[in-house]
C-alpha positions as CSV (number, residue, x, y, z in Angstrom):
1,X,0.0,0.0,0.0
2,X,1.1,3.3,-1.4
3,X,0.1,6.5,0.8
4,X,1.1,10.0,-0.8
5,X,1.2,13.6,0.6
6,X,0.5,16.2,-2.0
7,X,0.7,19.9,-1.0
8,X,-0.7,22.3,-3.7
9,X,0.6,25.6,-3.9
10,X,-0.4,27.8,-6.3
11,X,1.7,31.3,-6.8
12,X,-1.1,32.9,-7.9
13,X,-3.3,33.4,-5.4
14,X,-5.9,36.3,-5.6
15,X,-6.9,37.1,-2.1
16,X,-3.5,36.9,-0.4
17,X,-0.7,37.7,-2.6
18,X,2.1,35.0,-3.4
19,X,0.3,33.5,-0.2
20,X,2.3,30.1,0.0
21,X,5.9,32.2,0.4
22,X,4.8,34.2,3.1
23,X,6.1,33.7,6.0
24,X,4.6,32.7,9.6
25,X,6.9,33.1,12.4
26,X,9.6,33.7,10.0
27,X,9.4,30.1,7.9
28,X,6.9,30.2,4.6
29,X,3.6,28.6,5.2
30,X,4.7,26.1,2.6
31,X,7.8,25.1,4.4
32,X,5.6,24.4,7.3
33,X,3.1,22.1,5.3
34,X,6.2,20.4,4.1
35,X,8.1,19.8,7.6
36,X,4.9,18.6,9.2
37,X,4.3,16.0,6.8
38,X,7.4,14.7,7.5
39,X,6.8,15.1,10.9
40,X,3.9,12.7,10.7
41,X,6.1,10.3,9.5
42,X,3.1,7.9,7.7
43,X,4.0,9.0,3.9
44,X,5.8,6.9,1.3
45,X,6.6,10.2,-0.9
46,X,5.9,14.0,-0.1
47,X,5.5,16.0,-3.3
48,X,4.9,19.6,-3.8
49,X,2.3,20.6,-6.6
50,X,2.7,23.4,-8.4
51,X,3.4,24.9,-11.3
52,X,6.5,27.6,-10.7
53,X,9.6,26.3,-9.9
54,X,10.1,28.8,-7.2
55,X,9.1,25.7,-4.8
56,X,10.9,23.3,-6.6
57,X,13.9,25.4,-5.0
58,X,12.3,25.4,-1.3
59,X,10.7,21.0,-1.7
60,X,14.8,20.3,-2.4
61,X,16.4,22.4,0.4
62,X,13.3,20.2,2.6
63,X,14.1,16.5,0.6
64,X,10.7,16.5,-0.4
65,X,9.5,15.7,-4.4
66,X,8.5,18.5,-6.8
67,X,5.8,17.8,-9.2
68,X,5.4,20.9,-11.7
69,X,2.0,20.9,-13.1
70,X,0.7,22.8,-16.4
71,X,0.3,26.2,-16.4
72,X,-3.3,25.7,-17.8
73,X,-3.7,24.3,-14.1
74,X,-2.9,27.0,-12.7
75,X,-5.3,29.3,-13.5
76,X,-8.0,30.9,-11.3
77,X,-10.0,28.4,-13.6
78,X,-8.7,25.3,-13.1
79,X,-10.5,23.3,-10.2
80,X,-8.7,21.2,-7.5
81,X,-10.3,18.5,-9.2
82,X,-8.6,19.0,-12.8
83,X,-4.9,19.1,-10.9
84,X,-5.4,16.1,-8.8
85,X,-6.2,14.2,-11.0
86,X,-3.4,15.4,-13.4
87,X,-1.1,14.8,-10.4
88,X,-2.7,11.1,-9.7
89,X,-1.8,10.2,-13.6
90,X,1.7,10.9,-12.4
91,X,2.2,9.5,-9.9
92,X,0.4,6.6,-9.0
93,X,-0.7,5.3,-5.1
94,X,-3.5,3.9,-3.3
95,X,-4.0,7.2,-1.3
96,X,-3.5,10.6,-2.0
97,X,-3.3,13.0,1.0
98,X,-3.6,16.7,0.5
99,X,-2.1,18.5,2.8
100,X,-2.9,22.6,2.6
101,X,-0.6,24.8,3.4
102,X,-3.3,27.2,4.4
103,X,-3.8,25.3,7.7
104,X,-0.3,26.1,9.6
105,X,-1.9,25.3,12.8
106,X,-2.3,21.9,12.0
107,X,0.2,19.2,13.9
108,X,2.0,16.5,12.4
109,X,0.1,14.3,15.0
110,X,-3.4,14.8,13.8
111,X,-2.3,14.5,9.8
112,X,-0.7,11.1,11.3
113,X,-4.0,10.3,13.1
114,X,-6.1,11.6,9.8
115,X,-4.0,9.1,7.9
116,X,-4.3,6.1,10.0
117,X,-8.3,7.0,10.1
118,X,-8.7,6.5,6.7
119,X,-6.3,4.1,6.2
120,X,-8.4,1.9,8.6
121,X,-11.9,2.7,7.0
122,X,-13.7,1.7,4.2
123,X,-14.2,5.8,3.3
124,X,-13.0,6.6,-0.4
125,X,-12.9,10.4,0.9
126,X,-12.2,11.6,4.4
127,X,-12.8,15.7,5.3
128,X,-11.3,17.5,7.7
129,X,-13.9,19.0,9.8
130,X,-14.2,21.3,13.1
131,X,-18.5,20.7,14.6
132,X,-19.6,23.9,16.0
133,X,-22.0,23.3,18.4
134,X,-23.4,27.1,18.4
135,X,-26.7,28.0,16.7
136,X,-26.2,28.1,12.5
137,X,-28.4,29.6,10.1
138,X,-28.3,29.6,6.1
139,X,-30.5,31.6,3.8
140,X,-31.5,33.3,7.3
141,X,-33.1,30.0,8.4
142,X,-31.7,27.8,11.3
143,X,-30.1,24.5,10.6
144,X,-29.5,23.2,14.0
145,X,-31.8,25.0,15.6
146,X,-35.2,26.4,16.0
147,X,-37.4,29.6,16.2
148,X,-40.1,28.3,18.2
149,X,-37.5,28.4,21.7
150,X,-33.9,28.9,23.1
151,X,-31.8,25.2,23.1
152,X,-28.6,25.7,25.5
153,X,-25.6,25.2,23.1
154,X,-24.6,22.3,25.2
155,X,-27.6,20.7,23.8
156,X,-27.3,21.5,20.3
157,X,-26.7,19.4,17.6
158,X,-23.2,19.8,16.1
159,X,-22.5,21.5,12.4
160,X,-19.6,20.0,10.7
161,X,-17.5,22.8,9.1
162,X,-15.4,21.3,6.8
163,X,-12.2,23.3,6.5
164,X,-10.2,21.7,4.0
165,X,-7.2,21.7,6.4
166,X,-6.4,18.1,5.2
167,X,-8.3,15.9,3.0
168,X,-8.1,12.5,1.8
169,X,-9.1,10.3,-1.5
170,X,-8.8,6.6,-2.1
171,X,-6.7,7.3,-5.6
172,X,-8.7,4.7,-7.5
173,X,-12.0,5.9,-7.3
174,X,-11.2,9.5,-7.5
175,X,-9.6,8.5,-10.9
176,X,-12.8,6.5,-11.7
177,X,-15.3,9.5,-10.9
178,X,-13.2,12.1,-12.4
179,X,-13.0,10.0,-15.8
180,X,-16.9,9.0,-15.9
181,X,-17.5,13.0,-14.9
182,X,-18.5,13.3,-11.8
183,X,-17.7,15.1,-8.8
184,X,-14.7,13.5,-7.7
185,X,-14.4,15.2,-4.7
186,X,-17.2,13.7,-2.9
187,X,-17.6,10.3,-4.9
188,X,-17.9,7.0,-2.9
189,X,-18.4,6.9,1.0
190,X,-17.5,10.1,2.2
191,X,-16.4,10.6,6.0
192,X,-15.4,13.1,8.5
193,X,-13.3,13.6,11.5
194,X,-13.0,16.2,13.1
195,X,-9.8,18.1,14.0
196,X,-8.5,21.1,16.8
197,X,-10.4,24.1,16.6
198,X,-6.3,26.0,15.8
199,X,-5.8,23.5,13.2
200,X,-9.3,24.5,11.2
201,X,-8.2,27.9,11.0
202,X,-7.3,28.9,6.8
203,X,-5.2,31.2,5.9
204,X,-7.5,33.4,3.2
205,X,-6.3,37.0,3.7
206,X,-4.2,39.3,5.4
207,X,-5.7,39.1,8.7
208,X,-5.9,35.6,8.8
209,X,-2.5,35.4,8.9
210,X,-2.1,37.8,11.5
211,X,-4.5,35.7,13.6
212,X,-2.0,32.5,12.9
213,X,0.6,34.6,14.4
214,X,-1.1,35.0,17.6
215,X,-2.2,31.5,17.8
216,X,1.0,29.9,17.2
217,X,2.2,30.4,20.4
218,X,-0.5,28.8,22.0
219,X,0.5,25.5,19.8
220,X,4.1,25.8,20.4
221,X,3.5,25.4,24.2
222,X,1.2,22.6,24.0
């Protein structure tokens, strides 16, 4: 059995300039998706996907792979689905593991746990998810809770937020869905588990990375 880590990274990014280089706590946020997958220490190979070389440089200096894809999947048209599976035509293995470098507060000990989860299930995809239990509304109408009287949050019934912090695919059936067009993503059994609170929070923008910075402490000490 063949597991592989695949971190995208993209140069660029809209929202958040050149967002994979910058730096959190002086080390890019890509460097930190890298060293944390080797952390976990459950990979057969570590590639990083993208298509400027710029992080070719930065997966050598780590000993990690470097998988350049086309620049047509690169574009703020190209869908995670399209470079995935370009990436899974490459490079073949039972389970592909993406590991976002938008999630710095995630540890090497829950993408070692995530792993082992799905490794151990009979899910063909496994999201990364933090429940909420607070009251949620979409379209202005509750989903976990109700009008008609106040429910103590302790009571309520989780949401599950997926974040995207880490997500898994059995590689086979990805391929399958992808080439019979459908939504990859999500085809087969789908599962969750859910992960820290810190390690759910993406870096999107500007202030999201300042929030990293002041939550990285808090992980360093635990």
């Amino acid at each position: 059995m063949k597991i592989t880590a695949m971190i995208p990274a993209r140069m660029g990014s809209q929202r958040l300039k050149q967002k994979n280089l910058r730096e959190l706590n002086g080390i890019p946020l890509i460097t930190h998706a890298i060293r944390k997958s080797k952390a976990a220490d459950i990979f057969d190979e570590i590639w990083v996907n993208s298509e400027h070389l710029a992080f070719a440089d930065i997966a050598k200096d780590e000993g990690v792979n470097f998988h350049q894809r086309p620049n047509e999947l690169a574009s703020n048209t190209a869908t995670s689905e399209d470079f995935i599976y370009e990436f899974l035509q490459q490079h073949p293995c039972d389970y592909v593991i993406q590991v976002h470098s938008i999630a710095p507060l995630l540890t090497a000990k829950t993408v070692k746990n995530f792993v082992e989860t799905m490794v151990n299930s009979d899910a063909d995809v496994l999201l990364s998810v933090v429940n909420e239990q607070i009251e949620c509304a979409c379209d202005d109408k509750p989903i976990n809770f109700s009008f008609d009287g106040k429910t103590n949050s302790q009571e309520l019934k989780s949401i599950q937020r997926v974040t995207w912090s880490i997500t898994g695919w059995r590689s086979a059936n990805y391929i399958a869905a992808y080439e019979s067009k459908q939504c990859a993503t999500y085809a087969g059994k789908v599962a969750f588990f859910p992960i820290e609170r810190l390690a759910g929070h993406i870096i999107k923008r500007e202030e999201d990375l300042k929030i990293a910075e002041a939550l990285l402490p808090l992980m360093e000490n635990n």
